[in-house]
VEXDREN-2710 file (C-alpha; in Angstrom, 1 decimal):
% VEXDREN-2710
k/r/px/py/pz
1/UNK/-7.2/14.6/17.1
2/UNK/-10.7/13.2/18.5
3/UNK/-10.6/10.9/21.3
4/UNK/-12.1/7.2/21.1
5/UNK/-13.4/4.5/23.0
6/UNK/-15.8/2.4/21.1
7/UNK/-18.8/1.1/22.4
8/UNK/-18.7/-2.7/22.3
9/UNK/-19.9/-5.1/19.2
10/UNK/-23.5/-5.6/21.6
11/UNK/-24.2/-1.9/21.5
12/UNK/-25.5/1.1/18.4
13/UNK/-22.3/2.4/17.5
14/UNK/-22.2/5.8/16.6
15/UNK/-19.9/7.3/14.0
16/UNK/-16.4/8.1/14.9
17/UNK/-14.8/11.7/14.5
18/UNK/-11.9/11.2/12.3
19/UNK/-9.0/13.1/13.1
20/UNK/-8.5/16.3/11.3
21/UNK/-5.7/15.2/8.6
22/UNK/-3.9/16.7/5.8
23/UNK/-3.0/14.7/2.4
24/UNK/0.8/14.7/2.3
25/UNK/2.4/16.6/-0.4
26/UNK/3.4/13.3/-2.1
27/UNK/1.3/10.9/-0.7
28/UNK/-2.0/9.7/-2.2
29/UNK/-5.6/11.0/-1.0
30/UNK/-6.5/7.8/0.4
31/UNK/-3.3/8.2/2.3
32/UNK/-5.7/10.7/4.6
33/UNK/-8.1/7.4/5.8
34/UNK/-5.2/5.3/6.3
35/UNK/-3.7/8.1/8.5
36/UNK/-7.1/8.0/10.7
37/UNK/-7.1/4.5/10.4
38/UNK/-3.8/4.5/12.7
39/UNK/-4.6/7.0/14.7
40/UNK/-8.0/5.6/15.7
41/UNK/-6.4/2.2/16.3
42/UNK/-8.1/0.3/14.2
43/UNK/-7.3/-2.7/12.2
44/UNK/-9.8/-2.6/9.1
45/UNK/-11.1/0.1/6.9
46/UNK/-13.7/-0.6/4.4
47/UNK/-14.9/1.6/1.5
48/UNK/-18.1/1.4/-0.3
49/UNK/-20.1/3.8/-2.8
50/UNK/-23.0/5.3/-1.0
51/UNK/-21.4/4.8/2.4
52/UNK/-19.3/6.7/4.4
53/UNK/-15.7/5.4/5.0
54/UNK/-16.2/2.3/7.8
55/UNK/-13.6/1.3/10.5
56/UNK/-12.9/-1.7/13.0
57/UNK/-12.1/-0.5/16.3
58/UNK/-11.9/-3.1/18.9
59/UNK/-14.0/-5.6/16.9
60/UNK/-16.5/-3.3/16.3
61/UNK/-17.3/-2.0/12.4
62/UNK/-18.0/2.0/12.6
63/UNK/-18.8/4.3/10.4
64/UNK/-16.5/7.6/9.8
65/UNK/-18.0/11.0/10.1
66/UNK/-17.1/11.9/6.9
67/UNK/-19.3/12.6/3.7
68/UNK/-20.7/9.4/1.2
69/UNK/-18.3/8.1/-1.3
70/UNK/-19.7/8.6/-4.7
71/UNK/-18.5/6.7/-7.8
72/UNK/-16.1/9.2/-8.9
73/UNK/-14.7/9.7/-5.7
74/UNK/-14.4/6.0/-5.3
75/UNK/-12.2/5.6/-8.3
76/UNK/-10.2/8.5/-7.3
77/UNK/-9.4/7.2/-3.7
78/UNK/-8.7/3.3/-5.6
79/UNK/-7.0/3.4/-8.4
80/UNK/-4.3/5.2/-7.8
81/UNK/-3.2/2.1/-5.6
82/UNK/-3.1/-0.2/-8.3
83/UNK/0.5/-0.7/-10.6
84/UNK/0.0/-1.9/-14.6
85/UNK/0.0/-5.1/-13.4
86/UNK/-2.8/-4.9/-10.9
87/UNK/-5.0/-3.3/-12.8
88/UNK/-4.5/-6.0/-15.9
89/UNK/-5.6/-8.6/-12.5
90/UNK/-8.5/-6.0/-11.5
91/UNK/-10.1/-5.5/-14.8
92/UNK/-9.5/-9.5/-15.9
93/UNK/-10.9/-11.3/-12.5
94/UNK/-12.7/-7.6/-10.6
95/UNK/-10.8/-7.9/-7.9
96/UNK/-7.1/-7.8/-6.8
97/UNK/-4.8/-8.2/-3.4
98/UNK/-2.0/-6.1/-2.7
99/UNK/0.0/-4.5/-0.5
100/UNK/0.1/-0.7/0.1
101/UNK/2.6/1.3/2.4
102/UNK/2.8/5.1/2.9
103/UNK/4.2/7.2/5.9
104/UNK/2.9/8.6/9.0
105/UNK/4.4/10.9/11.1
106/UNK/7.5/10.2/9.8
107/UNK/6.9/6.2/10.1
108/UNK/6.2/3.6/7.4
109/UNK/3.0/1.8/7.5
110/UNK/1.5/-1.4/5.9
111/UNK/-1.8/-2.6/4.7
112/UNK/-3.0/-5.6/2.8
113/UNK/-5.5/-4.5/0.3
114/UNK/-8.4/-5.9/-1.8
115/UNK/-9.9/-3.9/-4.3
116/UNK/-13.2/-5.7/-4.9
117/UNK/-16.0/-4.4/-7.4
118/UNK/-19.9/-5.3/-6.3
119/UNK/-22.9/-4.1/-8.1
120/UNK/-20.9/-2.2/-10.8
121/UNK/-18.9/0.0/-8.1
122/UNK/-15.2/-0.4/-6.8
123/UNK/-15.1/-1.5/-3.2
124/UNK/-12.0/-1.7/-1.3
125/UNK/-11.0/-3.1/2.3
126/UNK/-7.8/-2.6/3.5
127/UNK/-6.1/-4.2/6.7
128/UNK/-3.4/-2.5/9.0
129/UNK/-0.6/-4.9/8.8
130/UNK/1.2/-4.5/12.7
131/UNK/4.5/-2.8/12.5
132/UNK/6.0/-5.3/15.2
133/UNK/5.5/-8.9/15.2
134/UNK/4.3/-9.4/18.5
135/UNK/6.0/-12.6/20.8
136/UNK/4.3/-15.7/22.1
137/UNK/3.6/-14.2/25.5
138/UNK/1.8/-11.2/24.1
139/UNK/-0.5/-12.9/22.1
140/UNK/-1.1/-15.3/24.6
141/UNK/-1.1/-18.5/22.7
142/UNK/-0.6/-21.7/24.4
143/UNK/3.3/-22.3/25.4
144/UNK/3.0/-26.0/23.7
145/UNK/3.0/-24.5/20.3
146/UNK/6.5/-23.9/20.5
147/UNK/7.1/-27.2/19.6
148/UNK/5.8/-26.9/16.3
149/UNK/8.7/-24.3/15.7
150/UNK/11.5/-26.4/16.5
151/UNK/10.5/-28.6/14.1
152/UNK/12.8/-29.9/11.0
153/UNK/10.7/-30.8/8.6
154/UNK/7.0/-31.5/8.1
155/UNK/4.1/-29.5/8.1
156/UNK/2.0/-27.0/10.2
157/UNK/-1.2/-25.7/9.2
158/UNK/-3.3/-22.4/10.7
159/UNK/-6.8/-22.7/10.5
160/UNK/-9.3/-20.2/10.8
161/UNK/-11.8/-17.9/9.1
162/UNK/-10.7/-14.1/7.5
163/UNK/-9.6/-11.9/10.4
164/UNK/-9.0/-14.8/12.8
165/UNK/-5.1/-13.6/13.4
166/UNK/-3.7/-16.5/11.5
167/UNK/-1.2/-14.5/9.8
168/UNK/-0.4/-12.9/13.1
169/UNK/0.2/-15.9/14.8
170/UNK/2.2/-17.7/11.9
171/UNK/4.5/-14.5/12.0
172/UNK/5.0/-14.8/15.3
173/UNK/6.2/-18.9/15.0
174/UNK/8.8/-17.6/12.4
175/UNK/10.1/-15.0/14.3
176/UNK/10.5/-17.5/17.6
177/UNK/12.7/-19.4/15.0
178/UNK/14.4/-16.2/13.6
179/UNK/15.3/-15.8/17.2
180/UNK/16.0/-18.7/18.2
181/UNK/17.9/-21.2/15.1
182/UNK/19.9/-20.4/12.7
183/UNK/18.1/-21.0/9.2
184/UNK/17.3/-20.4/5.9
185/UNK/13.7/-18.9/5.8
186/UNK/11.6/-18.2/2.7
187/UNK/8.3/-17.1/2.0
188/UNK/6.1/-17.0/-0.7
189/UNK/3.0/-14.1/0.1
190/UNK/0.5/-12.9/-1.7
191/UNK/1.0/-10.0/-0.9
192/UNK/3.5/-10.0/1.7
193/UNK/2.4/-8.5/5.2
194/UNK/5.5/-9.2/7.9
195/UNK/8.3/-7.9/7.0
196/UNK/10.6/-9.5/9.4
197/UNK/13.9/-8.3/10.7
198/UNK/16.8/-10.8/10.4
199/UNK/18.4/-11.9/13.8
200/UNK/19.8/-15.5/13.7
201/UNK/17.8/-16.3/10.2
202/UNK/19.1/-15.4/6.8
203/UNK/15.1/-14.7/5.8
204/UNK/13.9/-14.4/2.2
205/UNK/10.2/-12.7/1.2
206/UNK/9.2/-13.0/-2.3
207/UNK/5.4/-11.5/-3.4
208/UNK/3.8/-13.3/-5.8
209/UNK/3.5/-11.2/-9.1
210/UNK/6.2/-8.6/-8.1
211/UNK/9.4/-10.9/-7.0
212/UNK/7.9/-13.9/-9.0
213/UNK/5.2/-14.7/-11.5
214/UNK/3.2/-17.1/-9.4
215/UNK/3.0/-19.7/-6.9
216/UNK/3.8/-23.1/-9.0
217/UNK/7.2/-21.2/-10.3
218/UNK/7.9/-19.6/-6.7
219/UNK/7.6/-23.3/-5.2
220/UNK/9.5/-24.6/-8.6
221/UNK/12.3/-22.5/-7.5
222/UNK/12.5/-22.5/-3.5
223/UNK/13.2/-26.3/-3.1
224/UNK/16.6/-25.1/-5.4
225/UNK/17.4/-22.1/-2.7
226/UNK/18.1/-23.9/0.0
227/UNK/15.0/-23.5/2.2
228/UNK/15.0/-24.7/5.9
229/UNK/11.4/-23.4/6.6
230/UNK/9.1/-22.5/3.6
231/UNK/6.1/-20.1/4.4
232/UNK/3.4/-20.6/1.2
233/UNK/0.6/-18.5/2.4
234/UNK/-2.8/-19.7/2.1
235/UNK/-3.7/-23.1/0.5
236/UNK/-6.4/-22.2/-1.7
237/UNK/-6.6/-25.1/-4.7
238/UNK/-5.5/-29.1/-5.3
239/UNK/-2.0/-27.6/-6.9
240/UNK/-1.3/-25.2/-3.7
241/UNK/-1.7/-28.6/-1.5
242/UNK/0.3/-31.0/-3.3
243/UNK/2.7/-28.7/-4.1
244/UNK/3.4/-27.6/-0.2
245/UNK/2.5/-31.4/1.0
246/UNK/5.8/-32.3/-1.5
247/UNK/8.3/-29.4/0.0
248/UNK/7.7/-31.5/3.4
249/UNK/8.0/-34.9/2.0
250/UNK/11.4/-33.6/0.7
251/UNK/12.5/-32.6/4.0
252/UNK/11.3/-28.7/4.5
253/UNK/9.5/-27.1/7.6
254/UNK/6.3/-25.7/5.6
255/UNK/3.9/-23.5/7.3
256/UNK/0.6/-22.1/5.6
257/UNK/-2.6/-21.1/6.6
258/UNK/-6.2/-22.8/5.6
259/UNK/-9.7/-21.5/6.1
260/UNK/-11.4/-23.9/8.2
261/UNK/-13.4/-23.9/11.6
262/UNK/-11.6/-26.2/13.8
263/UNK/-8.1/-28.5/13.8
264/UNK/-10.0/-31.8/13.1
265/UNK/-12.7/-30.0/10.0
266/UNK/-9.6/-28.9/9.0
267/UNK/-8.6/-33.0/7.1
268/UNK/-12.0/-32.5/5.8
269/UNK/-11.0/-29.1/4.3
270/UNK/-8.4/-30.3/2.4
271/UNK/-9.7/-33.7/1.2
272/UNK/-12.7/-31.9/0.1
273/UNK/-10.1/-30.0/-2.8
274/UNK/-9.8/-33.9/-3.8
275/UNK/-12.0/-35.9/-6.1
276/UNK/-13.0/-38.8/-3.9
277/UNK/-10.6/-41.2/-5.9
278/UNK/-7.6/-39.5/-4.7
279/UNK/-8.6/-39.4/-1.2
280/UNK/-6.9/-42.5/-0.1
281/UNK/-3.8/-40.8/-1.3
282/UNK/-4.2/-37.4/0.7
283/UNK/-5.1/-38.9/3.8
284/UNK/-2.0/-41.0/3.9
285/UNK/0.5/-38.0/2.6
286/UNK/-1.2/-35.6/5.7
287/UNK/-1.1/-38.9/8.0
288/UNK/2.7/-38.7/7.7
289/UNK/3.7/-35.2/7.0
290/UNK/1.4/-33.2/8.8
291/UNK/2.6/-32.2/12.6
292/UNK/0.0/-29.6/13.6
293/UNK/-2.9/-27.9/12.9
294/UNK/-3.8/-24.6/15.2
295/UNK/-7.0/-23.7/14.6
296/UNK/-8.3/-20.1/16.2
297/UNK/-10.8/-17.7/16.2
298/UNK/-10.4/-13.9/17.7
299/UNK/-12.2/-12.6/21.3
300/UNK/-12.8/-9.2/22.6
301/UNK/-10.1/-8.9/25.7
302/UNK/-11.5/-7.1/28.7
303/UNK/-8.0/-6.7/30.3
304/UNK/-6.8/-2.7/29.8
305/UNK/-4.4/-2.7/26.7
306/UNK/-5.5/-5.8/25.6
307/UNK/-7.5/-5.4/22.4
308/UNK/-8.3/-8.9/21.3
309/UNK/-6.8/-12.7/22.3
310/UNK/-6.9/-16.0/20.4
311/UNK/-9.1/-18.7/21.4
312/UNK/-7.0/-21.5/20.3
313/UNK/-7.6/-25.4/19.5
314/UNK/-4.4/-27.4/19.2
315/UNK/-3.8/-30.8/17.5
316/UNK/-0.7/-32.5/17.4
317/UNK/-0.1/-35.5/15.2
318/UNK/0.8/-38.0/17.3
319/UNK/-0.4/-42.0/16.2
320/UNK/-3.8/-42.1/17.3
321/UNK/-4.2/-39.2/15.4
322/UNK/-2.3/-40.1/12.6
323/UNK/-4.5/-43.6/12.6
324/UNK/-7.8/-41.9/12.8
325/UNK/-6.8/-40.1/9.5
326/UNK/-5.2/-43.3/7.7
327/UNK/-8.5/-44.9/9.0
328/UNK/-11.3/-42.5/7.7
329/UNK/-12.2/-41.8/11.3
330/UNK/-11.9/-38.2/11.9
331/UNK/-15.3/-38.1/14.0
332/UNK/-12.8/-39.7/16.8
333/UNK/-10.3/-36.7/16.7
334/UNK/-11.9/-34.2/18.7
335/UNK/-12.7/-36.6/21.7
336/UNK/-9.0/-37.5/21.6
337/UNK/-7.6/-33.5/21.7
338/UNK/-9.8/-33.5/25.4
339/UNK/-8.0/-36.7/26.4
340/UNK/-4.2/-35.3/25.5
341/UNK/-3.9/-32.1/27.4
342/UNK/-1.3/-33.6/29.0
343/UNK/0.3/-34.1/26.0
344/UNK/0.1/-30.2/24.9
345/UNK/-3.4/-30.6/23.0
346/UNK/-6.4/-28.4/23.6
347/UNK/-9.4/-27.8/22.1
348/UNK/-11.6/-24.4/22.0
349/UNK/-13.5/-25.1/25.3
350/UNK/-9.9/-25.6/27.2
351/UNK/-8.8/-22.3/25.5
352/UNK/-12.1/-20.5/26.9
353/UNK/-11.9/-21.4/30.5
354/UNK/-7.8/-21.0/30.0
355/UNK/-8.6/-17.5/29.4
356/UNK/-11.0/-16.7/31.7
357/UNK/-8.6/-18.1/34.3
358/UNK/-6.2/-15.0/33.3
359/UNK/-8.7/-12.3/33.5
360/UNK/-8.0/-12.0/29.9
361/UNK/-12.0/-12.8/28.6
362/UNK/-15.5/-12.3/30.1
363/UNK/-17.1/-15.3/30.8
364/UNK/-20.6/-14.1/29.1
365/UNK/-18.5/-13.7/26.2
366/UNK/-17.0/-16.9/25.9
367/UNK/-20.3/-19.0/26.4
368/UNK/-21.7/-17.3/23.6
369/UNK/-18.9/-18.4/21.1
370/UNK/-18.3/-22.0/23.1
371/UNK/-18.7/-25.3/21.0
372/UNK/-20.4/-26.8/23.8
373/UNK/-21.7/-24.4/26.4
374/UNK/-22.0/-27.1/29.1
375/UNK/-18.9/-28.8/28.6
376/UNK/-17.3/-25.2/29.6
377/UNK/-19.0/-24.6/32.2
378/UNK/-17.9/-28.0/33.7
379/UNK/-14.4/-26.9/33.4
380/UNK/-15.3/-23.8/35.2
381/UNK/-16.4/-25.6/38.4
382/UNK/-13.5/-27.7/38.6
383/UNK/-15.1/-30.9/36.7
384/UNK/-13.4/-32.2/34.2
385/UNK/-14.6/-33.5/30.7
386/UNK/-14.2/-36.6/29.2
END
């Protein structure tokens, strides 16, 4: 097997050697790029006709050294993947998610797949799903946010763009509670990517379009199995929203995920799946339910065996907060995350110099992604902002 260190995201990458694989007897032959997929530690693979097979190592996209997928080939390496049902979804909407597992070296892996057609052609991206779900400590995430997981009702949002680590991080809140409380978990995933290992928690996982039809009859059903904490995945439309905002109104723990920048945008976000009529209505159901929004985003590590950290902003919902939402004044809330460290709140430019600190970022790094380049640097001499 070829050896890797990737260059960094700054630097021409040039392709990676792929180790020398052989299709299992009863595996698949895509099974063969998953296999170097592992092996090269990466976390994404992306397929593309005309292109060679592409990899994420470290953050950084890399091409394979391995021939150009042609059409046929394409199809060959895809559609195998796909049950009746997924290609019904595939053909109707050209595009599907899923969830694929085969075996490597006598272990089971995981990947959470979209099959995507672009131009005419079938496109796929698949994303290693970790075998472990990793604790607090190892993804370094602010100690404070364990509060949101002794929670008993309410709700707590991740925010974040695609390939951020919300998934990771909302897997590792639930399995702090599995450890920790004895509850009734259930989650609805599409498709599911943790598969978590029961220790104080009787845990349920039900994948949308293989356990049940879809989300509105999952959700139907869970508040009638006796859910402490209800995991609903990604909140996507106006039904996904009221639907979850109503399991925590009822007395359910509801996490679920939501693709926005920062923990403030994040109201915004959500009143913008709202004509402006109902807005009124939103803002009071999220002033009251809502206990936390974690926003991240994802930074190159440069301490050894560290691949990549979270640079995390943290909003509690505490009264000023909750009155800045009631009031149609979310330009106040970021101002008033800097003022409450004390109270457990951070924003990104507190995460940055927080990780710095550690030895866990470089500093030229985390200036190029910082909100506000001078405010960090502030921090970094001492000075505090306010």
């Amino acid at each position: 097997m070829a050896t890797l260190d990737p260059p960094s995201e700054s630097t021409a990458v040039a392709p990676l050697d792929a180790p020398a694989t052989k299709p299992a007897a009863t595996g698949l032959e895509i099974d063969r790029l998953f296999e170097a997929l592992v092996k090269l530690n990466g976390s994404d693979l992306h397929l593309k006709v005309g292109q060679p097979p592409f990899m994420r190592v470290k953050g950084a996209l890399t091409p394979l050294k391995y021939p150009r997928i042609d059409t046929e080939q394409m199809k060959r390496l895809c559609m195998p993947l796909l049950d009746e049902r997924q290609k019904r979804i595939f053909a109707e909407d050209g595009g599907a998610d899923f969830a694929y597992s085969c075996t490597i070296d006598g272990k089971k892996w995981r990947f959470r797949v979209n099959l995507l057609t672009q131009q005419g052609a079938i496109g796929l991206v698949a994303r290693k799903v970790n075998d472990s779900i990793p604790d607090f400590e190892k993804l370094f995430l602010p100690p404070s946010i364990e509060r949101l997981c002794q929670l008993d009702q309410g709700m707590v949002l991740l925010a974040g763009v695609t390939g951020s680590g919300k998934s990771t991080t909302i897997g590792s809140m639930l399995n702090y509670i599995n450890r920790n409380y004895r509850k009734h978990i259930l989650t609805l995933e599409d498709p599911i990517e943790f598969v978590f290992t029961e220790d104080k928690c009787l845990i349920n996982q039900r994948e949308i379009g293989t356990d049940v039809k879809n989300f509105e009859i999952g959700m139907k059903h869970a508040v009638r199995e006796d859910p402490d904490i209800i995991l609903v995945g990604e909140l996507r439309d106006v039904e996904t929203f009221k639907t979850a905002i109503h399991a925590a109104e009822t007395g359910h723990l509801v996490f679920g995920t939501i693709h926005a920048a920062t923990a403030p945008s994040t109201v915004t976000r959500i009143l913008d799946l709202f004509p402006q009529e109902e807005h009124a209505a939103i803002r009071s159901a999220i002033a009251f339910n809502m206990k936390g929004i974690v926003a991240q985003k994802l930074l190159k590590s440069i301490r050894p065996g560290v691949s990549r950290v979270p640079v995390v902003e943290l909003m509690f919902f505490d009264g000023l907060v909750r009155k800045y939402v009631l009031e149609e004044q979310d330009h106040l809330l970021a101002d008033h995350i800097k003022k409450s460290s004390r109270d457990g709140m951070q924003d990104f430019t507190m995460s940055l110099k927080s990780l710095i600190d550690q030895g866990l970022i470089d500093r030229n790094d985390a200036m190029e992604i910082a909100p506000n380049k001078e405010a960090l640097t502030m921090l970094l001499k001492g000075i505090g902002v306010t």
